[in-house]
C-alpha positions in Angstrom: 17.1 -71.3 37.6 19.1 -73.5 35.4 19.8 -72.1 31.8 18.1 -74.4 29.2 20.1 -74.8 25.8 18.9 -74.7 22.3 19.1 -77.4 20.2 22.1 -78.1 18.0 19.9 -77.7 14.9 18.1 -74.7 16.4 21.4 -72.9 17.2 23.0 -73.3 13.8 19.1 -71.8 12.6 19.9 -68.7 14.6 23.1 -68.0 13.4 22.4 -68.7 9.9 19.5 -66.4 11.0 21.8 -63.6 11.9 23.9 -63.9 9.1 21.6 -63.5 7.0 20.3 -60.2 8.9 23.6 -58.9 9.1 24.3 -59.1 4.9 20.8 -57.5 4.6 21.8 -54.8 6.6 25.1 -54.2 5.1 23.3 -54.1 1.5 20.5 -52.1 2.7 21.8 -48.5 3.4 22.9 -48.4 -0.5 19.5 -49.4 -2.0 17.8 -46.8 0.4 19.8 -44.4 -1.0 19.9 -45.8 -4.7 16.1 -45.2 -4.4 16.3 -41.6 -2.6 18.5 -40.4 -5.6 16.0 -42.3 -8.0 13.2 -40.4 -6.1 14.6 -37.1 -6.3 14.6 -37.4 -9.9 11.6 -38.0 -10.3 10.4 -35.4 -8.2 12.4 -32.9 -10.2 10.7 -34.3 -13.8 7.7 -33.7 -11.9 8.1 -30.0 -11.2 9.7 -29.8 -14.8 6.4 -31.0 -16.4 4.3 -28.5 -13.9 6.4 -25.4 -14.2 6.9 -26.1 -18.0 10.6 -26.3 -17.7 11.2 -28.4 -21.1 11.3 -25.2 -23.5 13.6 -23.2 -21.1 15.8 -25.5 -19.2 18.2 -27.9 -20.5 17.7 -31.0 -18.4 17.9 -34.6 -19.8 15.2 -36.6 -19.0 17.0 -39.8 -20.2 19.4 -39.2 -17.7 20.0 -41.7 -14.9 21.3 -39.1 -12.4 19.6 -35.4 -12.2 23.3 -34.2 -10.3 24.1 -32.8 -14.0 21.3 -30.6 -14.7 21.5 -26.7 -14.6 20.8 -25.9 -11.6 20.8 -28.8 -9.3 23.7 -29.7 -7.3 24.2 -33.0 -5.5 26.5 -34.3 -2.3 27.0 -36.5 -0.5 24.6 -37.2 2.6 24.1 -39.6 5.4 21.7 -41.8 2.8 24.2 -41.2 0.0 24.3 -39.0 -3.0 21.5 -36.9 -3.0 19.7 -33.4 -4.2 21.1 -30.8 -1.7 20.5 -27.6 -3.8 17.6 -26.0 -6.1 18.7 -22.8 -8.1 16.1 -21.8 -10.7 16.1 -18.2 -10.0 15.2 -15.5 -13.3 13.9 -18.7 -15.5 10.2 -17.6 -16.5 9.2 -20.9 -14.7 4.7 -20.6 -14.6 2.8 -22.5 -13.0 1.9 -24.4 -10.1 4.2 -26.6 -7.7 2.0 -29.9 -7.2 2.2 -32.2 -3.9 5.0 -34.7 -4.5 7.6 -32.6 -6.1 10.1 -30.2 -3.8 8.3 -32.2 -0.9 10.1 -35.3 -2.0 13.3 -33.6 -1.9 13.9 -34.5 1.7 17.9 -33.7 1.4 17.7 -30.0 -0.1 19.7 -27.3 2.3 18.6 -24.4 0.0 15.7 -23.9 -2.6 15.9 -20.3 -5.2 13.1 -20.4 -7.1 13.1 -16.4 -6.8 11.7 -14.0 -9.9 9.5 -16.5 -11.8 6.0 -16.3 -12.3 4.8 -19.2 -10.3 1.0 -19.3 -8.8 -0.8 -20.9 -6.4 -0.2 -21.6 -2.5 3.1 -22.6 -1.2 3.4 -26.4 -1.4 2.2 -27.9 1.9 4.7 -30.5 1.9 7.7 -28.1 2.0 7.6 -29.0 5.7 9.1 -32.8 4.6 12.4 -30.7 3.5 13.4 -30.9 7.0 17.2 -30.2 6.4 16.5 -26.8 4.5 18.7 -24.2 5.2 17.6 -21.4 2.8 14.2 -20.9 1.1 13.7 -18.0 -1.0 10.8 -17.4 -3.4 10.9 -13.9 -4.1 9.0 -11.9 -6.9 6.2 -15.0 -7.6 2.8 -15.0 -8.2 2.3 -17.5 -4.3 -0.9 -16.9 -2.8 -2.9 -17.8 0.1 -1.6 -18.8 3.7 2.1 -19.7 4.5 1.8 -23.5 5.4 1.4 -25.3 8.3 4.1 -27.6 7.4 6.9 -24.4 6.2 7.3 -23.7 10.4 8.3 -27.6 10.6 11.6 -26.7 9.4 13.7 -25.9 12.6 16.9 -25.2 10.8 15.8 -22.3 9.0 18.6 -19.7 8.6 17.2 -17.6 5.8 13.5 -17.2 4.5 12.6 -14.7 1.4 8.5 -14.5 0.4 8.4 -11.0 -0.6 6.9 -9.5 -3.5 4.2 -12.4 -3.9 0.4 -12.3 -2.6 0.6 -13.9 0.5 -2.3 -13.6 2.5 -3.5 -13.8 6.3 -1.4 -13.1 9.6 2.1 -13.1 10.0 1.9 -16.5 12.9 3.3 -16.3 16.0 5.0 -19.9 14.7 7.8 -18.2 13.1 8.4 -18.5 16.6 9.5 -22.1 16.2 12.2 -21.2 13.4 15.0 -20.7 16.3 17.9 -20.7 14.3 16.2 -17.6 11.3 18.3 -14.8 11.3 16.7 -13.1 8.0 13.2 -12.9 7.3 11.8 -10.9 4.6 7.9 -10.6 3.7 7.3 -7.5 2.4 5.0 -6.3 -0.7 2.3 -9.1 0.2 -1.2 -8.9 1.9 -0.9 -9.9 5.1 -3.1 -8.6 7.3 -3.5 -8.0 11.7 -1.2 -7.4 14.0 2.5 -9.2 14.2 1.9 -11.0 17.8 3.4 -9.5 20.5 5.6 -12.5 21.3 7.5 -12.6 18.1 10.5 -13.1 19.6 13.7 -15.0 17.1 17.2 -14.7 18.4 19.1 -14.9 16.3 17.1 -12.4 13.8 19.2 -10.0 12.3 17.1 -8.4 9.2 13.4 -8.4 9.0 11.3 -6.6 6.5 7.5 -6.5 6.6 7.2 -3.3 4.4 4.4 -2.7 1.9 1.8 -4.9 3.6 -1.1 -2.0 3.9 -3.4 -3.9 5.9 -0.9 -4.8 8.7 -1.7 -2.9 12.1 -0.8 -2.4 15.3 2.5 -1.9 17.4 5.8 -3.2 16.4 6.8 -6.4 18.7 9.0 -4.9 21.1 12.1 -7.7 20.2 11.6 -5.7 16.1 12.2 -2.7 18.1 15.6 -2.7 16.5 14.8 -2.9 13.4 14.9 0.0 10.8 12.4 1.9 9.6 12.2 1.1 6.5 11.4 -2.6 7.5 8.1 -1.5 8.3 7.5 1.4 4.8 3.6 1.1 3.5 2.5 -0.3 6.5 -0.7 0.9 9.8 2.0 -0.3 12.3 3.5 1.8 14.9 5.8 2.2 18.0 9.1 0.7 18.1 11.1 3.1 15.4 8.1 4.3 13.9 5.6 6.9 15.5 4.2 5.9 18.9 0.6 4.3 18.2 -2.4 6.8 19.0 -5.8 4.7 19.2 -4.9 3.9 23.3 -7.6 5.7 25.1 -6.2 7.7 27.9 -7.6 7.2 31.2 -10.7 8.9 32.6 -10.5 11.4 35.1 -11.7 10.5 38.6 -15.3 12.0 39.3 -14.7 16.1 41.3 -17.2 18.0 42.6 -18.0 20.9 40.3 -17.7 24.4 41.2 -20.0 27.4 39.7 -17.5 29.8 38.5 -18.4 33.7 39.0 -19.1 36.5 36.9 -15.5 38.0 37.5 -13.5 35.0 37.1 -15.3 34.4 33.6 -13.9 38.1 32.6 -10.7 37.1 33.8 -9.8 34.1 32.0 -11.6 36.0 28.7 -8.9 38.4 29.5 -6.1 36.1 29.6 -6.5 34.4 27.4 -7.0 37.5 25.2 -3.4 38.3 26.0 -1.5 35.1 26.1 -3.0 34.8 22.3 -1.7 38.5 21.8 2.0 37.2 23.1 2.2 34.6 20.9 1.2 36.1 17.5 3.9 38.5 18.2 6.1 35.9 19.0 5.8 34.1 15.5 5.9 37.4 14.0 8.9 38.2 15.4 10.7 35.0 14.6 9.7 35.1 10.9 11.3 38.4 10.2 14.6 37.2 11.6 14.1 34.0 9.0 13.6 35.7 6.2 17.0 36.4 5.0 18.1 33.0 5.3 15.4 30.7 4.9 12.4 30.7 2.8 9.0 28.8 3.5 8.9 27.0 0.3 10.2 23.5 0.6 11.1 20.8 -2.2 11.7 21.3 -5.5 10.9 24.2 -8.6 12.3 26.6 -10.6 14.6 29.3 -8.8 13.6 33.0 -9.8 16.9 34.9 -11.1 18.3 37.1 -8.4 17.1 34.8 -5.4 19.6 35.4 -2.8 21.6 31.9 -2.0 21.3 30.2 1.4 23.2 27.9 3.1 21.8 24.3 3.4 23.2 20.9 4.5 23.9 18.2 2.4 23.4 14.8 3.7 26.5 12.8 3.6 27.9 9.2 4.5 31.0 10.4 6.1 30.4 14.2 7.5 27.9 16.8 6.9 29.2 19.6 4.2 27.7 22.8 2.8 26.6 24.2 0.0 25.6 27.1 -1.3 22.0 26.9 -3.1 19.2 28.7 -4.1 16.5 28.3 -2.1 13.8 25.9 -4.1 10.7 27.2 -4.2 7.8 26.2 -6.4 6.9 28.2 -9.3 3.4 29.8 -8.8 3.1 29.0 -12.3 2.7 25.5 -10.8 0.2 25.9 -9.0 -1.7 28.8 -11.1 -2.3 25.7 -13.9 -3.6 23.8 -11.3 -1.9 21.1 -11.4 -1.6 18.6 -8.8 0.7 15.3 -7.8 -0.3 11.9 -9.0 0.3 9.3 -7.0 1.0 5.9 -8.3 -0.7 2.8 -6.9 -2.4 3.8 -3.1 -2.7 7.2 -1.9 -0.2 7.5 1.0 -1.0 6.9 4.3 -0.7 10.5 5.7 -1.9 12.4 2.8 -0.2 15.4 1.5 -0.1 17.3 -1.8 2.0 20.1 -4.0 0.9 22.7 -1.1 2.5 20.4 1.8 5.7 20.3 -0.5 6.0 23.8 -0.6 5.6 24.1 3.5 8.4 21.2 4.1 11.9 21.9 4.4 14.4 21.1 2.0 18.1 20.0 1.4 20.1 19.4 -1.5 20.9 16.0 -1.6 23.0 16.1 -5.0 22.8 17.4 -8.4 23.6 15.9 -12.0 23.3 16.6 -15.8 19.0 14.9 -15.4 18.5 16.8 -12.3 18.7 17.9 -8.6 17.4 16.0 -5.7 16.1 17.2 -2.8 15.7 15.4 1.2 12.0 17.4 2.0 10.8 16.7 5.4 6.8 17.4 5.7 5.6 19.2 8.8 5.4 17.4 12.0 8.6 15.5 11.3 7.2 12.2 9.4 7.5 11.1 6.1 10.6 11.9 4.5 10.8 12.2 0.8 13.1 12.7 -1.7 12.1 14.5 -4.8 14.1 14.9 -8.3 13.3 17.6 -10.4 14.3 16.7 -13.7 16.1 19.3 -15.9 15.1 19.2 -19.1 11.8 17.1 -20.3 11.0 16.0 -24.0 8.3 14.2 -23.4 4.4 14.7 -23.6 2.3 14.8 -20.6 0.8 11.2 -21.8 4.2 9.7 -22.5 5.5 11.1 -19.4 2.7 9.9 -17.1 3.1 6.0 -18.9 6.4 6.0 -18.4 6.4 7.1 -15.0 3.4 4.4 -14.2 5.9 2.0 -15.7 8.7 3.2 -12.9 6.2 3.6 -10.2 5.3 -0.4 -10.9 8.4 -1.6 -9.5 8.2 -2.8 -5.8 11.8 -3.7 -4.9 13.8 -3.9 -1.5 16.7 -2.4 -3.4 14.7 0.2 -5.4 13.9 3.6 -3.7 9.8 3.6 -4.4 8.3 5.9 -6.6 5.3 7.5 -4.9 4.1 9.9 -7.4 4.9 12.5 -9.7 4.1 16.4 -11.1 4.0 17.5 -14.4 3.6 21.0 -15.6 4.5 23.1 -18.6 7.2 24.5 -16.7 8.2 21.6 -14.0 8.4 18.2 -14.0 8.8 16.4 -10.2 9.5 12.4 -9.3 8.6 11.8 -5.6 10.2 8.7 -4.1 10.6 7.4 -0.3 13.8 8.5 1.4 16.3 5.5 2.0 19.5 5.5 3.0 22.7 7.5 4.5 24.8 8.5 1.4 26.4 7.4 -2.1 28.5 5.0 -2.6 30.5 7.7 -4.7 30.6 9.9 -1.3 31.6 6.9 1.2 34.5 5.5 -1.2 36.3 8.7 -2.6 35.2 11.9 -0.2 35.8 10.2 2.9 39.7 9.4 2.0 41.7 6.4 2.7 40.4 5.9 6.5 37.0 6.3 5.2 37.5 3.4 2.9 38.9 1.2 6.1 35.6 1.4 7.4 34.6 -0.8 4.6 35.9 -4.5 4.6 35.6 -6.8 1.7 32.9 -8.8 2.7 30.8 -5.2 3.0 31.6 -3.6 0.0 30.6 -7.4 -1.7 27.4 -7.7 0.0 26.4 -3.9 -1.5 27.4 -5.3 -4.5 25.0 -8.0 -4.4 22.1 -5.8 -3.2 22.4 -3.7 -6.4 22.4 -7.0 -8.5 19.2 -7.7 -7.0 17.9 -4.4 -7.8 19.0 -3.9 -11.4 18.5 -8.0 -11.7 14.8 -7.1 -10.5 14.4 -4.0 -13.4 15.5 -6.4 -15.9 12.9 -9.4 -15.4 10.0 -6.7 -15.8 11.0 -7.2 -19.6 13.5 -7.3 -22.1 13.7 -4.1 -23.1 13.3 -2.8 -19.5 16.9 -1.3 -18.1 18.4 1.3 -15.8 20.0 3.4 -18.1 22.6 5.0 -15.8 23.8 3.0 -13.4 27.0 4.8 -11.1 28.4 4.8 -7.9 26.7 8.1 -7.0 23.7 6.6 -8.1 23.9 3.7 -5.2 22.4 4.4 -1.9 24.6 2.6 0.6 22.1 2.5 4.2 23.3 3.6 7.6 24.5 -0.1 8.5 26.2 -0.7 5.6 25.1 -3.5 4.5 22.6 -2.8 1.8 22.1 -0.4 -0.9 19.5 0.7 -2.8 19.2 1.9 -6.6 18.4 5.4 -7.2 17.5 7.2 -11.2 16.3 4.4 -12.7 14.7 5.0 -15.8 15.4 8.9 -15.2 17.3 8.8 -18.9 13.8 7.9 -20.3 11.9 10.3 -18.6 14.0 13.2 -19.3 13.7 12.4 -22.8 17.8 13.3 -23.8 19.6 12.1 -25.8 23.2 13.0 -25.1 25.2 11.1 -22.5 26.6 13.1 -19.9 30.6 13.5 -20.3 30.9 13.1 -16.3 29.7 9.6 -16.8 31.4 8.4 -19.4 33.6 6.4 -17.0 30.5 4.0 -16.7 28.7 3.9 -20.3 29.3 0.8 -22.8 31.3 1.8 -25.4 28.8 0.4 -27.8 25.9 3.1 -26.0 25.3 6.3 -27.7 21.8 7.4 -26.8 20.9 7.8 -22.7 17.2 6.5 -23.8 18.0 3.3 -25.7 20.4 1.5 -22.8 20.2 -2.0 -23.6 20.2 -4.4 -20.4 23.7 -6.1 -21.0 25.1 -2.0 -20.7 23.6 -2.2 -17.4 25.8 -5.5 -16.8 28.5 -3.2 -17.9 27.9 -0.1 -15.8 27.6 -2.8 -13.0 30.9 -3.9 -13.8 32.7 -0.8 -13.5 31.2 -0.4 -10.0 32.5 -3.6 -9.0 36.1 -2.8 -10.1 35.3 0.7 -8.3 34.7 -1.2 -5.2 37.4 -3.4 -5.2 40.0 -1.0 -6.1 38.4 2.4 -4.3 39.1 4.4 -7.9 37.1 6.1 -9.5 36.4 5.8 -13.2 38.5 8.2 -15.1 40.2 9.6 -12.1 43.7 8.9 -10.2 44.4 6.5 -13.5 47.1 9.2 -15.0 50.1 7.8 -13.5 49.4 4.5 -15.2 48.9 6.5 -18.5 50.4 9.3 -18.5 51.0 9.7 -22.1 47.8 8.9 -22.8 45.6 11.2 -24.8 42.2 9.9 -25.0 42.4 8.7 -21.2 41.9 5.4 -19.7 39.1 3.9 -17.9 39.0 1.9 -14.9 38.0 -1.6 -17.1 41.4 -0.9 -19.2 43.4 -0.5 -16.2 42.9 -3.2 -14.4 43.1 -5.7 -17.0 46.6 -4.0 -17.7 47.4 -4.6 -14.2 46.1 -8.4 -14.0 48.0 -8.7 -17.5 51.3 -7.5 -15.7 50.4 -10.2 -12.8 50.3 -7.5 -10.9 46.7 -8.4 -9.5 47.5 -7.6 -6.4 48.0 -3.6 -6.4 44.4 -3.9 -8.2 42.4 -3.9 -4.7 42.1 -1.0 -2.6 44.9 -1.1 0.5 42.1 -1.0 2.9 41.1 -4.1 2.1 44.5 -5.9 0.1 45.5 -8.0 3.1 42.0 -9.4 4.9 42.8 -12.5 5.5 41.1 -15.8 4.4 38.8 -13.7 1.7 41.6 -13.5 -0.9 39.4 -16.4 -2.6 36.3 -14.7 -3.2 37.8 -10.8 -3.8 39.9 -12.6 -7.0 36.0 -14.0 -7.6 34.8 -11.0 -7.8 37.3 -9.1 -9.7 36.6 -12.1 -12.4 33.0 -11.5 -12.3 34.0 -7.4 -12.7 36.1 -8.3 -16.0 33.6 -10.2 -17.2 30.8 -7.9 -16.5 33.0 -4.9 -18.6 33.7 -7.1 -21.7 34.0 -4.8 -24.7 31.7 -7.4 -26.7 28.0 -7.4 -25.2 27.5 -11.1 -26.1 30.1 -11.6 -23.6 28.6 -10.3 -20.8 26.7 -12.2 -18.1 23.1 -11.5 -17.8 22.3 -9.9 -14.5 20.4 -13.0 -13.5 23.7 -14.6 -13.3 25.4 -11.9 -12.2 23.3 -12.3 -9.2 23.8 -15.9 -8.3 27.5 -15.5 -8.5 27.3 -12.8 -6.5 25.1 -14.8 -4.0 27.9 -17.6 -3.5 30.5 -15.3 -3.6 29.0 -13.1 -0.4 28.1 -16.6 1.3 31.8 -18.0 1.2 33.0 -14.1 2.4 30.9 -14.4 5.4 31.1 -17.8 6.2 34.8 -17.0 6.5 34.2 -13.8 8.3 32.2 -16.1 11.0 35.0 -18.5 11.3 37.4 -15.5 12.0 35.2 -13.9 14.4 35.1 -17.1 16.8 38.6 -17.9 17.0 38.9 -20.5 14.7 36.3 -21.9 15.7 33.7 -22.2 12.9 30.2 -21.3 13.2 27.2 -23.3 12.3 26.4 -22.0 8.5 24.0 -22.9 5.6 
């Protein structure tokens, strides 16, 4: 066929045509993303006028561009410059998130709206922020169902929705969030079973704890997780007991045979004597107990003259013994008739001050407020760890507030607070058991090649997790602190990669004054009473664990070669800054962790944030809000780099 040609006039119409096209084009892509950046502004006024940000945030609304505002950080995207990340963690933001608002934010990789009180469901349009890498919304008010539109989001790395009131299942679409390796939903209401085919690949911590109403076995792929992902729930199997409502098969039908008069004596009789065996047995083994074990389990008063046993004390690094009395209760305990009182739900597999006394015992540690004990309760299952405080000042009514105040706090990094026993002569706190050993134990009694077990990028990460916990005690009010806060005082778990914070509150419940002279290594100087600790001395005692982490020194110890003519001593805050003064920085870290490469970055970081956190002046200090966030980016960068050294040079995907 021959080809026809266009007319002269309607070929210079086309290219006129195409011109035209190609300037629109080239013009296009920066009024799309004029108009995206325009848009995320205006989504952001929107959530300010709904959460009532105007009073608490400083954000100009007669600003062209929101990439100044507290909080919000821009980049640059594939459609331009554009709202990438949301930090509004610890703001007392109320409130609920309308349609429209974080929807419209199509460019954010991470969201924190974390430890405000905002209500209502999760935004159903959260599923638009398709490029999300990091979500958390810990510690709100949220309720309902988790959206539809939330398991749109297939680049998920990172999802926090505990301590909110989430209802319903946990879906078998979480399935669909390949690349989440952290999922956390504990302390909501969820109810069911988790589906059997949960399956995520690349999941590496999961917590479902303190959702009462979930049941049912543990998904065989969560298997792996630990225990304590699954605290204050009905579940079972996997690391927790095997699950007992399977009925066992019948029997197949038999032909029954009449038994005789004789063989009815006979089995009388044996049975007579088998009993008769085994009494004797238990008696025997009893007496050969007796001297070195008692049957009392897990925390009292020890009568004078009790011979001492020998019990083992849990450790990080190796078991060790002590020599202890054995702890039995009082029977002036139970002659008042007293009994525990459990705060919030009764536990799952009751027990009471009787079952105490039956469970066996170890010391875990003792200090100037007390003496904790590891009790295991017959059969095995739970563990609990009970404190039994020294000295008490307090009235049984200002006791029992107090502790309903403690027992209030739900936290991943917070040992729980079951219940508690008050008497004239004893006063108990009953937590959950969590964790291995102190920090104090795993950094100074396990030597030098017990510290080389603990890179940088550990060590900062159990950092972090006891910013969230103390950052958690200190949004429950402003006059709401820890009070004693010290390495032997952290929890570091098995993994280590976590810890949890132990005592807190114990100064107020014991009711004294004094400050112990073994802690004054950690105290602001401007403290002087253990029961009025205000929260930016928290920030301080923080600090001085931070410093002890970096540098694996103790505070007030292995400092007298630096200052050996000096009289009054010298704390580990006073050191260092001698040592950064000399430009000497470098013989501040600990020489198991000095020369890691690619982290030196983030370990100077964090010594600044240490400094800061242990300025003499209070008004100085961060607040542990912020003290959180910085901690956050620093423990990001730290593994990010840890990921790019484990491949080879070869960098991983990251958030």
């Amino acid at each position: 066929m021959a080809r026809q040609r266009l007319p002269i006039g309607g070929a210079r119409v086309a290219a006129v045509t195409l011109v035209a096209l190609a300037l629109l084009a080239a013009a296009l892509p920066g009024r799309v993303a004029q108009q995206d950046l325009v848009s995320d502004r205006a989504a952001l006024l929107a959530l300010s006028a709904a959460l009532d940000l105007g009073g608490l945030l400083p954000w100009d609304p007669t600003a062209t561009t929101p990439c100044g505002w507290r909080g919000v950080t821009c980049n640059q995207t594939q459609t331009g410059n554009r709202v990438v990340e949301l930090h509004l963690p610890g703001k007392r933001l109320a409130g609920t998130i309308p349609p429209g608002t974080l929807g419209n934010l199509t460019a954010l990789l991470k969201l924190s709206l974390r430890h405000n009180g905002i209500t209502g469901e999760i935004p159903a349009d959260v599923g638009n922020c398709g490029e999300l890498r990091a979500l958390s919304l810990r510690n709100n008010r949220f309720t309902g169902a988790v959206p539809d539109g939330f398991f749109s989001l297939a680049v998920l790395r990172k999802v926090d929705l505990a301590l909110n009131h989430l209802t319903g299942g946990v879906s078998q679409d979480f399935n669909r969030l390949k690349q989440l390796d952290q999922l956390f939903l504990e302390s909501n209401d969820f109810t069911g079973e988790l589906p059997a085919g949960f399956y995520l690949p690349n999941l590496t911590r999961f917590n479902v704890s303190f959702n009462p109403r979930l049941t049912g076995p543990v998904p065989a792929s969560l298997a792996r997780m630990p225990t304590s992902a699954f605290l204050g729930t009905g579940l079972c199997d996997g690391p927790l007991a095997a699950c007992t409502n399977s009925t066992p098969p019948a029997p197949p039908p038999h032909k029954k045979h009449k038994l005789s008069r004789w063989a009815i004596v006979g089995i009388i009789v044996g049975a007579a004597l088998i009993l008769l065996l085994i009494v004797g047995l238990v008696a025997c083994l009893r007496r050969r107990r007796a001297p070195t074990e008692r049957p009392a389990g897990a925390a009292a008063n020890v009568h004078e003259g009790t011979a001492p046993i020998t019990v083992t004390v849990a450790r990080t690094d190796r078991d060790a013994v002590k020599q202890s009395h054995a702890p039995p209760l009082a029977p002036a305990m139970i002659s008042e008739g007293k009994k525990l009182v459990f705060l919030g739900s009764a536990p799952e597999r009751p027990y009471d001050l009787e079952t105490l006394l039956r469970a066996s015992a170890e010391v875990l540690g003792k200090g100037p407020l007390g003496t904790t004990y590891r009790a295991t309760l017959d059969g095995g299952e739970p563990v609990l760890a009970i404190k039994r405080l020294r000295e008490v000042n307090l009235s049984e009514s200002e006791f029992q507030d107090k502790a309903a105040a403690l027992g209030a706090l739900h936290h991943e990094n917070l040992p729980r607070l079951r219940a508690y026993f008050y008497s004239k002569e004893e006063k108990l706190l009953v937590y959950d058991f969590v964790g291995a050993g102190s920090l104090s134990a795993l950094l100074h009694d396990g030597g030098a090649e017990g510290r080389a077990r603990l890179d940088f990028t550990a060590r900062a990460r159990m950092a972090l997790a006891v910013a969230h916990g103390v950052a958690f005690i200190h949004s429950a009010g402003a006059k709401s602190s820890h009070g004693n806060i010290k390495s032997s005082n952290i929890v570091v778990t098995a993994t280590r990669d976590g810890a949890f914070v132990s005592d807190y509150g114990i100064a107020q419940l014991a009711g004294a004054a004094e400050l112990p002279k073994r802690d004054a290594g950690y105290h602001a100087p401007e403290v002087t009473d253990a029961r009025a600790v205000p929260q930016s001395a928290d920030v301080y005692s923080f600090g001085v664990v931070v410093l002890e982490l970096l540098s694996g020194r103790a505070p007030g110890r292995a400092l007298a070669l630096a200052f050996a003519n000096a009289d009054d001593g010298v704390d580990l805050p006073r050191w260092v800054r001698s040592v950064v003064q000399e430009e000497w920085t470098s013989e501040v870290f600990d020489a198991a962790i000095a020369n890691e490469p690619r982290v030196q970055e983030e370990m100077l970081r964090l010594l600044q944030l240490g400094m800061e956190c242990t300025e003499q002046h209070p008004d100085r200090r961060p607040s542990m809000a912020q003290v959180e966030t910085r901690l956050e980016r620093i423990v990001e960068d730290a593994s990010q780099k840890a990921d790019f050294s484990s491949t080879d040079g070869s960098r991983s995907v990251s958030s």
